[in-house]
C-alpha positions as CSV (number, residue, x, y, z in Angstrom):
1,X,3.8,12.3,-4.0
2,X,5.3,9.2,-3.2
3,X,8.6,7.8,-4.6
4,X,9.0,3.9,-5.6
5,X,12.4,3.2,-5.7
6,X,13.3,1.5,-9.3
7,X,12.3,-2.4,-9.8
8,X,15.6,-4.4,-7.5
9,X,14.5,-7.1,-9.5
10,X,15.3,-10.3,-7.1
11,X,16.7,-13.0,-8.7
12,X,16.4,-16.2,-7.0
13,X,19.5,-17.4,-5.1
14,X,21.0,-19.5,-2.2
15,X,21.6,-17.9,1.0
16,X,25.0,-18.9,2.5
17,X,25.8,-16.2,5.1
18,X,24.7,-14.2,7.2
19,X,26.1,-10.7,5.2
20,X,23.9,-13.2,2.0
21,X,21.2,-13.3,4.4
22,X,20.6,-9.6,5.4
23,X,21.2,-8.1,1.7
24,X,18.6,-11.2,0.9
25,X,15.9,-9.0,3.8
26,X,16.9,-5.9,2.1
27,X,16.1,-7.3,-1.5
28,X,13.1,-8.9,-0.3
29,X,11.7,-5.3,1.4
30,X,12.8,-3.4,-1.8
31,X,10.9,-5.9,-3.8
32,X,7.7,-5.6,-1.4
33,X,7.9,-2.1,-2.0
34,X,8.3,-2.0,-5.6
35,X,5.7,-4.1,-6.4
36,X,2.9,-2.9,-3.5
37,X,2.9,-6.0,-1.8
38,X,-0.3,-5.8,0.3
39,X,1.3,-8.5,3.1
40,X,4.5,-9.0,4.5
41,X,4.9,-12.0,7.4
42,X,8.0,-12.5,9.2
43,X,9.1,-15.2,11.1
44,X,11.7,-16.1,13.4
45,X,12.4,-17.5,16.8
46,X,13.5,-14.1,18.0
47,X,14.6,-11.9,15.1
48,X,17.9,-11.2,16.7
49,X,19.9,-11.7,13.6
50,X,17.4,-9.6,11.4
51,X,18.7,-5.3,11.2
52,X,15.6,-4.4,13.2
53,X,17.7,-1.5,14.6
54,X,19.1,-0.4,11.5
55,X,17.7,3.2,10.1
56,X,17.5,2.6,6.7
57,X,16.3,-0.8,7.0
58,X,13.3,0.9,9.7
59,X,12.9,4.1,6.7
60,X,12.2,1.1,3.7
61,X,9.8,-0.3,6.5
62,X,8.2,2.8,6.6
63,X,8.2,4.0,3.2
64,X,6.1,-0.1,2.6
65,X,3.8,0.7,5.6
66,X,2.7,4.1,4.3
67,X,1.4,2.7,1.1
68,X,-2.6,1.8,1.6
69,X,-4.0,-1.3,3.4
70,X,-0.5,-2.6,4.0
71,X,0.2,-5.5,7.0
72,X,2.8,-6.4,8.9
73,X,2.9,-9.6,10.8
74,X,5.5,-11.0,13.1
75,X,5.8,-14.5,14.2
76,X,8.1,-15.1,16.9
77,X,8.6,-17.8,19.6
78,X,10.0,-15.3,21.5
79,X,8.5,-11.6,20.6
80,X,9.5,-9.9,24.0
81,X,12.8,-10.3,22.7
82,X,11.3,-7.2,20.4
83,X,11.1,-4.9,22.8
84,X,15.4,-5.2,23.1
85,X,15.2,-3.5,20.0
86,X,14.7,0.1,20.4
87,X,14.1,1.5,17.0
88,X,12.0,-1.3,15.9
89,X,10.2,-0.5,18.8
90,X,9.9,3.4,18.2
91,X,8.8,2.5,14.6
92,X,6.2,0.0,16.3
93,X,5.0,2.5,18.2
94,X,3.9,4.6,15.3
95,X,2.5,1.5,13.6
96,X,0.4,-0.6,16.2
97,X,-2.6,-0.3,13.1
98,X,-0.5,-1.7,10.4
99,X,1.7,-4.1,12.3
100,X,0.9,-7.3,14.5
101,X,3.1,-9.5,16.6
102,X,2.2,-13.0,17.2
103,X,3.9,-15.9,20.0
104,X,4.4,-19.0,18.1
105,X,2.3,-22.0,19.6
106,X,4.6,-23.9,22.0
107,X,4.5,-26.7,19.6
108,X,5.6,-24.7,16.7
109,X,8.8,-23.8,18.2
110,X,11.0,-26.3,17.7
111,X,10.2,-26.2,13.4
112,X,9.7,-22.8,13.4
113,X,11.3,-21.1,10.6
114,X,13.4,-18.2,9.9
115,X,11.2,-16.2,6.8
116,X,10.2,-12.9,5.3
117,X,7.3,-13.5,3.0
118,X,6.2,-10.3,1.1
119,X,2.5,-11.5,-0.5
120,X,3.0,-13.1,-3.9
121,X,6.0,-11.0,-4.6
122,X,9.3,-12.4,-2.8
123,X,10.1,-15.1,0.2
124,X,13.5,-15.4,1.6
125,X,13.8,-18.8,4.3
126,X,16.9,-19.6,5.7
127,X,16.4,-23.5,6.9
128,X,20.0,-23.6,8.9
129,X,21.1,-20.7,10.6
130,X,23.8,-22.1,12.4
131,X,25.7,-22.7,8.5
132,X,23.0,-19.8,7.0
133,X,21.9,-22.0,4.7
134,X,18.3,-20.7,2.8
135,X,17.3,-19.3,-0.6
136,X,15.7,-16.0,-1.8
137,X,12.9,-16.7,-4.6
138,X,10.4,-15.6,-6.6
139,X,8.9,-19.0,-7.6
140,X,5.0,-18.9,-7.2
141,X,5.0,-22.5,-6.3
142,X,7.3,-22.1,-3.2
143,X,5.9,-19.2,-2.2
144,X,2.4,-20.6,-2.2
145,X,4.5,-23.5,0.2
146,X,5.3,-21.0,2.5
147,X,2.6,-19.1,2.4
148,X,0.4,-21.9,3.7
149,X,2.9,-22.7,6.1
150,X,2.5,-19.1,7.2
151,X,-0.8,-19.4,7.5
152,X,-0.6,-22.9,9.6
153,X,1.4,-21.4,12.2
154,X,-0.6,-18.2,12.2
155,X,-4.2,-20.2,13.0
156,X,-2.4,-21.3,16.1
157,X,-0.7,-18.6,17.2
158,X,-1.7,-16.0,20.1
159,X,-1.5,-11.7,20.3
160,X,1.7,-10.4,22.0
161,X,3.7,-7.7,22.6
162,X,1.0,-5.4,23.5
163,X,2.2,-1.5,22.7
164,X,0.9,0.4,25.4
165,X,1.1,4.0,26.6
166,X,0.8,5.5,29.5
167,X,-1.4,8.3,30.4
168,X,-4.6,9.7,28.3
């Protein structure tokens, strides 16, 4: 039998940091969790500043993927940049069905965001990373503005990051 963890309850709040920032993605996956969100997107340029590699992080992931029917997108200008990250990677490798990598359309990368969406539940954007400026909410509205957006960039974007292994 499988365990939800208790209700984080996200509150809607500014990001201002990066520490802000990373306890925003954890909130956000907690929340996904809790409340069976049936999507999560994320998007970034190259997801180097998001705790791909960190186990607990990969373990939430995983405890959201095993639920049924869930999806996993990532939109990234750069998604070979992935492949740097070896327990993301691993954890990909397990989860090719449930999880998709997309390249952003070359002229999509200069607005590209920085986002986790988790379907109608939670969105977190950070709009300046150099001053990690973004905000965490719950608002319906705003994430039905960045779920189109989303869904914009998606309709352009191609396949990548092919798992592959070798041998039958």
């Amino acid at each position: 039998m499988e365990t939800i963890p208790a209700d984080p309850a996200p509150q809607p709040r500014a990001i201002d940091s990066r520490a802000a920032f990373v306890a925003g993605l954890q909130q956000s996956l907690s929340s996904a969790l809790t409340h069976r969100a049936r999507a999560m997107f994320w998007v970034d340029a190259d997801f180097a500043d998001w705790p791909l590699d960190d186990a607990l992080w990969l373990q939430q992931l995983v405890d959201w993927l095993r639920l049924p029917q869930r999806r996993l997108v990532l939109l990234a200008a750069e998604p070979e940049a992935l492949r740097l990250r070896s327990r993301f990677m691993a954890c990909y490798g397990l989860w090719t069905h449930a999880i998709g990598v997309q390249a952003t359309a070359a002229e999509d990368i200069p607005g590209l965001p920085c986002l986790l969406l988790a379907e109608r539940t939670v969105g977190l954007q950070v709009q300046d990373k150099r001053h990690w400026r973004g905000e965490l909410s719950v608002e319906p509205a705003r994430l039905r503005e960045w779920s189109e957006r989303v869904d914009g960039l998606l309709q352009r974007s191609e396949p990548a990051l092919p798992f592959t292994i070798l041998g039958l």
